[in-house]
N, C-alpha and C positions, 0 to 999 in steps of 0.2 A: 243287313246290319243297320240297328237305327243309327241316325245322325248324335254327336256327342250333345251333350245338353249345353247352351249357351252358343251356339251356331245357329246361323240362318239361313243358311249357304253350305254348297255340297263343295267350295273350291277346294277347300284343301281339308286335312283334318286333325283336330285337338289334339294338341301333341306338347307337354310338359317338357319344357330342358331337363330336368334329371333324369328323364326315363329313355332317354334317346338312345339311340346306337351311336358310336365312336366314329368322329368326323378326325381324321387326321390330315394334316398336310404334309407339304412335300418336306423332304428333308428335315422331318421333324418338328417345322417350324408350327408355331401356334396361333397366332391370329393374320389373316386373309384382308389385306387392305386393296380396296380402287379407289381410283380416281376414275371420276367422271368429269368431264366439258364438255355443258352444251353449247350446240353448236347452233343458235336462232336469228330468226329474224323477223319481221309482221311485216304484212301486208298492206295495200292499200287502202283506204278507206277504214272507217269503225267497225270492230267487232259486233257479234251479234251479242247482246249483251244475259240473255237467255242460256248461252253456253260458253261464258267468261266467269274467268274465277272472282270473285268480288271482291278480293282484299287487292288487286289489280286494276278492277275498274276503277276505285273512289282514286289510287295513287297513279294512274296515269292517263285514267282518258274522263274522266269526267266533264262537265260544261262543254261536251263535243267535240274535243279535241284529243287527237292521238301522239300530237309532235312530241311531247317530253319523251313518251314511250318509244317513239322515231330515233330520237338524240341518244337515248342511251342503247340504244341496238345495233346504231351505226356506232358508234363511239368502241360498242365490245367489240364489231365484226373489224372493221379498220385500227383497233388500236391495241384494245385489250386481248384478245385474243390469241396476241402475238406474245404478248408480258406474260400469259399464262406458258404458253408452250416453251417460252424461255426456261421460264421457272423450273417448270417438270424435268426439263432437256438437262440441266446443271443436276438434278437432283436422281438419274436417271429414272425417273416414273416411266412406265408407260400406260396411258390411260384408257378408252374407253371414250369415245365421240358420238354423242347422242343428238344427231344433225335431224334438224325438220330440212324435209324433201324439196322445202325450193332453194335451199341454197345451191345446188352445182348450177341453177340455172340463174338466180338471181345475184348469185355472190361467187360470177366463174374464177376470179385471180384468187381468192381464197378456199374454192374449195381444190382449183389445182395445187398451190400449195398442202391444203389437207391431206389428200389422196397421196403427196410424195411423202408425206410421214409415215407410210406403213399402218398408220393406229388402225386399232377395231372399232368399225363403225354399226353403232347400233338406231331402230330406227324410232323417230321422236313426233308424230305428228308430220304435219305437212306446214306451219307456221305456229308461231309464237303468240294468235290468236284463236288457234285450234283446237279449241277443248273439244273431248269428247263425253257426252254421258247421252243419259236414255231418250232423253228428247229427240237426237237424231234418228232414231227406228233400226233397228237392226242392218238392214241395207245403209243408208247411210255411213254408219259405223263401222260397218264392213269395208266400203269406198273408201274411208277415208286409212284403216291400215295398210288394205293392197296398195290404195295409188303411194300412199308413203314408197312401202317396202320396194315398190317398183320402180320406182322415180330414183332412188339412193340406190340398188343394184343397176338400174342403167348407166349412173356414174361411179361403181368403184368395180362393178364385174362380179359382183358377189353378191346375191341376197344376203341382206341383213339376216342374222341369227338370235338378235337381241330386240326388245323393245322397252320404253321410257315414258311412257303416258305425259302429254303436256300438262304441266301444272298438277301431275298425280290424279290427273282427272280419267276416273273409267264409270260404264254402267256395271251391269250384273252380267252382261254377256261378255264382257271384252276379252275375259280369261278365255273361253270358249271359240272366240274369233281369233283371239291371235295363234290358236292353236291351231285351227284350220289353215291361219296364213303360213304357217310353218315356222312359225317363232318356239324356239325353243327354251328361252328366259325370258321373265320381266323384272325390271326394279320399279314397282310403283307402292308396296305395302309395308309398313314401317312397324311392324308386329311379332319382329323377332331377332335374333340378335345372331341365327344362322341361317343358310341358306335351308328352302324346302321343297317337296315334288308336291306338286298339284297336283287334282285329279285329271288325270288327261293319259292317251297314250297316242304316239311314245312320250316319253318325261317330258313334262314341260314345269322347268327350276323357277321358284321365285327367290332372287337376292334382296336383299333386305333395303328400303331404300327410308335413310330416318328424317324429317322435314326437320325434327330438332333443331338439329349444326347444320341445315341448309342455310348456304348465302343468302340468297333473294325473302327466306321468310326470314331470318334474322337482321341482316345489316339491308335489306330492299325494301321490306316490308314493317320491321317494326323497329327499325332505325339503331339498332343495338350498337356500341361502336367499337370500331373494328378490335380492338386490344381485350374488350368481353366476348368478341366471336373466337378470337383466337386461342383464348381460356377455356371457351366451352367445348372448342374441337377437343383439345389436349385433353381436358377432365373425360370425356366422354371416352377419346380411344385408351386413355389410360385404365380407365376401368374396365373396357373389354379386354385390353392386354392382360391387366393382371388377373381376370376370370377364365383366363384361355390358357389348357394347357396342352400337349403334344395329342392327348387323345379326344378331347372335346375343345375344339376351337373354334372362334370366333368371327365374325364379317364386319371390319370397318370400310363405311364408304366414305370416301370426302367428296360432296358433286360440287361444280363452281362453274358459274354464269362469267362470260368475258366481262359484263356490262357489271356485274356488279364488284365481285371479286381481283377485277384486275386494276381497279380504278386506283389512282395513284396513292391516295389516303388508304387503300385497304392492303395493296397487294404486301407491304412487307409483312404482316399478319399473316396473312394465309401462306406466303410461304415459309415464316420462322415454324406456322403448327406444321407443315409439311416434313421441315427440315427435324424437328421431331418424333414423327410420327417414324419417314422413314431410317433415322439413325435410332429408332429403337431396335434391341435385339429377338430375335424369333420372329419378325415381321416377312410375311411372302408377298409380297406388290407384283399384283398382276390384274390384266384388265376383268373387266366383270365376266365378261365371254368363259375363260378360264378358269374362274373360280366355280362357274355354273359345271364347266365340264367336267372339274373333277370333283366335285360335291356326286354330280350325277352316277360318277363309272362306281359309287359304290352298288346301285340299284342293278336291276337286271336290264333296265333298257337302258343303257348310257347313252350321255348325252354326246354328238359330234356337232363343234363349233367348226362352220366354214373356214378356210387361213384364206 
């Protein structure tokens, strides 16, 4: 069967929303909201700047130096992190924690606290300067999601079922590798407004992940301030709410960085759009893990997220 015209790429395939087959959720309800937090930190010394994302470079490590980028990662891990989980905890979310693999070693009082919350932990790189794309070589590439996956199942007992690409950063093989590694979702492609099955077997789900209403490229990156970040979440899940109905529904993500989202000036923002999103009615809040699985159990290979 030829490839659809306007594709370069075998990952998944052209597929129109009105021509779909009937996505329903549970209990009727109509649009599929997560929360994501990630959960980072960087490393010693400067990034390689060859596989750093660049609107990152010029705003934290420029003229050789990494400390601003230092200050605000200790600042999410030690402070904000905690305002975040408050927030969710009042609101009962439950989210989805997209931890790079040195936090149980580098960040052990926090990620023991982590681990006592239950949440589903997906996996995110290995630091906060860990891009991945083609320049590492396939091995490389490779190395760098097994030792993830495996660094994070030796601190929660569970391989990771999920994965997050740092900074949305992949090559042309990463769909391919992470399927090997036995990831059975990613959220890193912002191209569609439901979840969808890759080419892969068994199913391997992509959740929709939109950089739009991203924290870090809005109020980190292009300084937006916080009461237009929290206009544009609202406008955005409003509009997927009202395009969603019991038989064709919808995937809102909210993701939020401790460092950036929780900072004192932002958080009542992002938790009033919360406190909206979830006292909307037909809303199912559930981590992204579960939305992959039961987007999946319509297919013939369904998906099984680890508990």
């Amino acid at each position: 069967m030829p490839e659809p015209l306007g594709l370069d790429h075998t990952i998944y395939q052209h597929s129109p929303l009105p021509g779909r087959p009937d996505w329903a959720l549970p209990n009727s309800e109509k649009i599929a909201v997560a929360v994501v937090v990630y959960i980072e930190d960087v490393p010693d010394g400067l990034p390689d700047r060859e596989n750093f994302d660049p609107r990152l470079w010029d705003a934290f490590v420029r003229l050789g130096s990494a400390s601003r980028a230092r200050a605000l990662y200790e600042y999410g891990n030690n402070v904000g992190v905690f305002r975040i989980l408050d927030a969710l905890d009042r609101l009962g979310v439950k989210p989805t924690l997209a931890v790079n693999s040195c936090i149980p070693t580098k960040r052990p009082q926090l990620a023991e606290h982590l681990l006592g919350k239950g949440f589903e932990v997906a996996g995110h790189n290995r630091n906060a300067f860990d891009y991945m794309t083609s320049r590492m070589g396939v091995e490389g590439q490779k190395t760098l999601i097994d030792s993830s996956l495996t660094d994070l199942e030796a601190w929660t007992g569970e391989r990771p079922q999920g994965w997050f690409s740092q900074g949305f950063a992949q090559s042309h093989r990463t769909v391919d590798l992470l399927h090997d590694a036995g990831v059975r979702y990613f959220s890193d492609y912002g191209n569609d407004d439901q979840p969808y099955l890759v080419r892969s077997e068994p199913t391997l789900v992509s959740v929709p992940n939109q950089s739009q209403w991203d924290d870090v490229e809005m109020m980190g990156i292009r300084r937006v301030p916080a009461w237009e970040y929290q206009d544009t979440v609202i406008r955005a899940f409003d509009q997927l709410a009202g395009e969603s109905t019991p038989e064709s529904a919808r995937v809102f993500g909210l993701h939020l960085h401790p460092w950036v989202a929780a900072m004192p000036h932002h958080i009542k923002y992002v938790e009033a759009a919360l406190e909206h999103i979830i006292g909307t009615s037909g809303v199912w809040q559930a981590p992204v893990g579960a939305i992959a699985e039961q987007f999946a159990s319509r297919s013939s290979s369904p998906l099984t997220i680890a508990r």
